[in-house]
N, C-alpha and C positions, 0 to 999 in steps of 0.2 A: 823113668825111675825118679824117685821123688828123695830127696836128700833127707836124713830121718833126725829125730830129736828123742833125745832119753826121758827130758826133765818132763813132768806133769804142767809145773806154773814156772813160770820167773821167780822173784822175790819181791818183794813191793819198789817201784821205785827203779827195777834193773830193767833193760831193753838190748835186745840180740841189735847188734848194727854190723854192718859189711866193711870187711878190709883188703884192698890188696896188699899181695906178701909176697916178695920176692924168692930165690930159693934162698939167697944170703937170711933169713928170718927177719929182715926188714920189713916195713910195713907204713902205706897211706890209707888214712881213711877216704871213703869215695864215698858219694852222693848215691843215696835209693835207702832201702828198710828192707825189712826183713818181717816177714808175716810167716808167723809161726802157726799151726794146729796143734796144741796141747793133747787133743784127742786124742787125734790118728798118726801120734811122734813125727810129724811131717814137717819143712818149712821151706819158704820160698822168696829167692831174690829179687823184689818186685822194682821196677822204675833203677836199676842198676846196669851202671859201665864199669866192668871191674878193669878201663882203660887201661896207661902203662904205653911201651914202646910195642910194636908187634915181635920185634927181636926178644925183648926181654921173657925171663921165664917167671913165669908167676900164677899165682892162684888165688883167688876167691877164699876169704878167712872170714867168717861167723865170729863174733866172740859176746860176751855176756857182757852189758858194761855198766857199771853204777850208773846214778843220775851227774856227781861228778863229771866223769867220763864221758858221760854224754854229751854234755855243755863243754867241754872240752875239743871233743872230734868237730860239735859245729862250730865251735870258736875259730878253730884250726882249719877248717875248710871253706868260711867266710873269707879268715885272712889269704887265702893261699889264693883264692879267686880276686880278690885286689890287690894283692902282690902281682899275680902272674897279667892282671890288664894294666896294668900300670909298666913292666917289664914290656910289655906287646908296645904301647903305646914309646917308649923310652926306643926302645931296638926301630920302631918304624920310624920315629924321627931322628934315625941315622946317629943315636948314640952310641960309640964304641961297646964291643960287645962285653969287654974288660970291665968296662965300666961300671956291670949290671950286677947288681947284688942278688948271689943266689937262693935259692929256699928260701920257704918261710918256717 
């Protein structure tokens, strides 16, 4: 079964992108696209980890997002990936875990 779509087009300028969401309505953006068929109301999570703890409860969120928006989730997922090697890097040369500045 194929996940379904209502809309005919986007709007100029908008792009469906993927989000993890927790059940609290929280939510990260994650790394992949989303490939729509306008057609046949179809679309698909392609080159996606919708990652997370195994414990944690969560789901796969679609949403519609300006071009804004868009350059925002990649801004936000750039930093968050040299935040979090930089933290990798800090924690393995045995700096106090107190120490580590969390999120980005």
């Amino acid at each position: 079964m194929k996940p379904r779509i209502k809309v005919k087009k986007l709007p100029h300028g908008y792009k469906l992108r993927p989000l993890r969401e927790w059940e609290n309505n929280e939510y990260f953006p994650i790394w992949g696209k989303v490939v729509a068929d306008f057609k046949n109301g179809t679309w698909e999570a392609v080159d996606t980890d919708i990652g997370g703890n195994p414990e944690d409860k969560r789901k796969l969120k679609i949403c519609v997002v300006d071009a804004d928006a868009n350059a925002y989730l990649d801004y936000f997922l750039m930093a968050h990936k040299v935040h979090k090697k930089s933290q990798d890097l800090l924690r393995n040369a045995g700096v106090n875990e107190g120490a580590l500045v969390t999120g980005v």
